[in-house]
C-alpha positions, -999 to 999 in steps of 0.1 A, spaced: -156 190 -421 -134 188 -448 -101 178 -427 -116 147 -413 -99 122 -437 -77 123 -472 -110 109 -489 -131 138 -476 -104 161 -484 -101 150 -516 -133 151 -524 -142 186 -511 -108 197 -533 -125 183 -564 -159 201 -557 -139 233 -551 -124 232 -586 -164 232 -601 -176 257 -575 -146 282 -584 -155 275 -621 -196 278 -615 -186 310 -601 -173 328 -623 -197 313 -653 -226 326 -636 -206 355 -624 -198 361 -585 -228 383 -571 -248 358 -586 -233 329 -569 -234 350 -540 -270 355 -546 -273 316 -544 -256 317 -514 -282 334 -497 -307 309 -510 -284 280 -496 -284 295 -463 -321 293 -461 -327 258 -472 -301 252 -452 -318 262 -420 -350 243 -429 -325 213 -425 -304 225 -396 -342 231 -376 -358 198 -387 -330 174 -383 -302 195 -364 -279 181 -395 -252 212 -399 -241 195 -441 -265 222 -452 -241 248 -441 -209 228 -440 -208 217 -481 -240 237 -497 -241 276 -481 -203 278 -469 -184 250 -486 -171 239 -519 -204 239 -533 -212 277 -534 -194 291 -510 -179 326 -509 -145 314 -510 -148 298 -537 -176 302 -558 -179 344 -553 -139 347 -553 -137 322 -586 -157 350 -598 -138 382 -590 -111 363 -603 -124 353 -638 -135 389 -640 -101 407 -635 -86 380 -658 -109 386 -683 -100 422 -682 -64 419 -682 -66 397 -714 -85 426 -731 -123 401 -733 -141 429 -713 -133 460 -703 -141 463 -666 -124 438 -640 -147 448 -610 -181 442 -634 -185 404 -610 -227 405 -622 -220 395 -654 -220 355 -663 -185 351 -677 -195 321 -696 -210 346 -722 -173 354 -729 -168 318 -747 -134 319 -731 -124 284 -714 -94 301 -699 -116 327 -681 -132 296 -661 -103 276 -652 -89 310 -637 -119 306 -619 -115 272 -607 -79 279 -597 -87 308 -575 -118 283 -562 -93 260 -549 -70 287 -534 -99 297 -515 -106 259 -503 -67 256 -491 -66 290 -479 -95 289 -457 -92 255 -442 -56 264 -433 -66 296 -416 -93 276 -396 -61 260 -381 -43 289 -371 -40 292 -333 -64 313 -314 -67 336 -348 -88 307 -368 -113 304 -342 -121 342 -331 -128 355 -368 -147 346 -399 -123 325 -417 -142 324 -450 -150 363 -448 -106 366 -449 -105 340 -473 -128 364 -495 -104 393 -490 -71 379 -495 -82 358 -526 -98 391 -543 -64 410 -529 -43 385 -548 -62 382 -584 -60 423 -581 -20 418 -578 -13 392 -601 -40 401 -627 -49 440 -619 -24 458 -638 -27 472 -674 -31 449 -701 -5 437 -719 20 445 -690 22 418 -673 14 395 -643 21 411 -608 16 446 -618 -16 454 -602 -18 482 -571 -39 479 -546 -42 517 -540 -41 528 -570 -25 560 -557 -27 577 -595 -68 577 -583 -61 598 -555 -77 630 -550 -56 659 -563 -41 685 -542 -57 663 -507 -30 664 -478 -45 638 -458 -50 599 -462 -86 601 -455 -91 631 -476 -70 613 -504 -95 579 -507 -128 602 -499 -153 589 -526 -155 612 -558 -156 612 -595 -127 589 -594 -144 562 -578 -172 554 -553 -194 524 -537 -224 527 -528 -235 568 -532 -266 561 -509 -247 544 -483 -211 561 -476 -218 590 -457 -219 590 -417 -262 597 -415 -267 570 -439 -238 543 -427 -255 549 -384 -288 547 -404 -281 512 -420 -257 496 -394 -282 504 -365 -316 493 -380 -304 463 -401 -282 451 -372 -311 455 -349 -334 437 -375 -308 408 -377 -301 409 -335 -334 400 -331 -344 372 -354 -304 361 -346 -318 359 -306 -354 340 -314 -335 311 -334 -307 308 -312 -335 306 -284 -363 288 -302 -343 267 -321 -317 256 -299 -341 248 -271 -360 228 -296 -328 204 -308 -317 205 -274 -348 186 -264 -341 161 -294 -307 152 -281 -285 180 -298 -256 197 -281 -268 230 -266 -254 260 -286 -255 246 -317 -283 271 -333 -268 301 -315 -233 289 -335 -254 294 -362 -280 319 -360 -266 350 -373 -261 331 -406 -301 334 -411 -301 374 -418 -270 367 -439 -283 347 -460 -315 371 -465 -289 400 -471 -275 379 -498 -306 374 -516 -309 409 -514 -277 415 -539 -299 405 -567 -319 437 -566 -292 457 -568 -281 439 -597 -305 449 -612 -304 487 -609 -320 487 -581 -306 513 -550 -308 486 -528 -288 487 -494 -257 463 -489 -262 449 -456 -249 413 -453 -215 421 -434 -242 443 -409 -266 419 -407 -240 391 -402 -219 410 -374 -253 421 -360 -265 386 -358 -236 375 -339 -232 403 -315 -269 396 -302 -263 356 -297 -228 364 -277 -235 391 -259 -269 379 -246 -255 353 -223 -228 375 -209 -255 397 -200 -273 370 -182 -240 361 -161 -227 335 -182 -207 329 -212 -214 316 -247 -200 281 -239 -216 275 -206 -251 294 -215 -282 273 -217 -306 282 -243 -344 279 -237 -376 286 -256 -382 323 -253 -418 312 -243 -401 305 -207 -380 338 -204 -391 361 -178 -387 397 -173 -352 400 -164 -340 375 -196 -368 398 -219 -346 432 -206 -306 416 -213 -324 406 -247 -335 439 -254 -297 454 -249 -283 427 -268 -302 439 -296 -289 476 -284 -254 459 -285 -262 441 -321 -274 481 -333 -236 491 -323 -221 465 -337 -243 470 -368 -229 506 -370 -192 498 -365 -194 477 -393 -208 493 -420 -185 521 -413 -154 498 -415 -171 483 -449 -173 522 -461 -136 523 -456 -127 493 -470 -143 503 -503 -123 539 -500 -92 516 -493 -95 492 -518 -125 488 -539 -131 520 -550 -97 531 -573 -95 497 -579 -90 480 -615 -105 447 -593 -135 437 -571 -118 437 -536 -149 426 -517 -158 458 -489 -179 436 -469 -157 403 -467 -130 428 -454 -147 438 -424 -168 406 -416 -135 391 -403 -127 422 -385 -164 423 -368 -162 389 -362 -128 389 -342 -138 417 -324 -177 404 -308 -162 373 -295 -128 385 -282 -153 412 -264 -178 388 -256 -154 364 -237 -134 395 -222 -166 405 -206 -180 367 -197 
């Protein structure tokens, strides 16, 4: 959207530079939080006018998008801590305006308009920007950068941060695996790393999401189809629904509460379902016609029913890969490195390369 003119361009750059900056006053897993709540209206508008600007500039542009407004906040927060105004860089629930530090918001800004370059230009990238979740990598490599430049000791300078820290490491471990293991030295989610509870999550909530994913890319697209809309166009969509539920989620668990975090299932989930639904019906995802599920018969009922199977899978490989992104980087880590912004991408590359392998 945001590449269609210099004007536009312009003025999506401009918005970036407040979103980063809203960010990280409010603090990121708030803006996230508003995300979620973006997503939703944004679907009331998608389903009554088939208008995508809902998604484009509220949920998943310059307005609150993860890119920017979430990563302005990890940003602001590791800054904060490296110039000694609070003492952990990961804490991204807390509102940094509170700090009454002007610096700590521009660094947020900055990093909102990093994300804005950064993700449109990976949206260009050959084959790679349209087989993965360009906003999801953006996430990653934005909070991987602030960790670098701002991540190391205070006082000791720009560029020192590690994005292992190895000095975390489990003593005396011989193994990689064994070495990042959650422990005393660092952990993410203690109700949600180990094997039972990771197949428990990824297979429910990405069954939960496969199937609501399905009915709106069904429902909805058969119903903006009829009003002149190109076919496809809620499918393209439709696993951004659960997200966006997921999201709104985050605010329990900000406030104490042992809540599941589910959005990178959910969003994965969501996805699998709407591309592997048509493959199972003998088509693909671009040539697949989407009808009310009021006219499916027993056959389409049954390849919906193990597309939700597939979405469970999906929902599982995911959540583990989040788990191991959080050993990997979060965990040790003087910084917020996002867990599941650095598997989204990954999940998302891998259902549609595997959905148009198989169509």
């Amino acid at each position: 959207m945001f590449t269609a003119s210099l004007g536009v361009f312009l003025f999506g750059l401009l918005a970036a530079v407040a979103g980063g900056a809203v960010g990280a006053a409010i603090g990121g897993n708030y803006a996230f939080v508003l995300v979620g709540f973006c997503v939703l209206a944004s679907w009331g508008i998608f389903a009554a006018t088939g208008s995508t600007f809902g998604f484009d500039y509220l949920a998943f542009g310059p307005f609150m998008g993860p890119h920017i407004a979430f990563a302005g906040g990890v940003a602001a927060a590791v800054y904060a801590r490296y110039k000694g105004h609070m003492a952990d860089g990961k804490d991204v629930n807390s509102p940094l305006a509170g700090l009454g530090r002007p610096a700590v918001l521009v660094v947020g800004a900055v990093f909102g308009v990093l994300g804005y370059l950064f993700q449109i230009g990976v949206s260009h990238v050959p084959w790679f920007g349209s087989h993965t979740d360009s906003i999801a990598f953006t996430v990653l490599c934005s909070g991987l950068l602030a960790r670098i430049v701002f991540g190391g000791a205070p006082g000791e300078g720009l560029f020192r941060g590690s994005l292992h820290n190895p000095e975390g490491f489990h003593e005396g471990a011989t193994s990689f695996p064994a070495k990042i293991k959650p422990g005393p030295n660092g952990r993410w989610l203690e109700w949600q790393e180990r094997p039972s509870q990771l197949i428990t999550i990824g297979s429910l909530f990405g069954i939960f999401a496969g199937g609501a994913s399905l009915f709106l890319a069904a429902n909805i697209g058969a119903h903006l189809t009829d009003l002149g809309f190109a076919d496809g166009l809620a499918a393209a969509n439709a696993n951004n629904f659960c997200f966006g539920i997921s999201a709104i989620i985050i605010l329990f668990l900000i406030t104490n509460r042992n809540m599941p975090v589910q959005h990178h299932v959910t969003n994965i989930a969501g996805l699998a379902a709407v591309q592997f639904f048509p493959v199972l019906m003998g088509k693909s995802f671009s040539t697949f016609t989407w009808t009310a599920t009021s006219t499916w018969d027993s056959h389409a009922w049954l390849m919906a029913f193990v597309a939700i199977l597939v979405a469970g899978v999906f929902g599982v490989i995911t959540a583990a890969l989040g788990e191991f992104a959080a050993r990997l980087w979060y965990n040790r880590g003087t910084s917020h490195v996002d867990p599941p912004a650095a598997c989204i991408w990954i999940g998302n590359a891998l259902v549609v390369s595997s959905a148009a392998l198989l169509s």
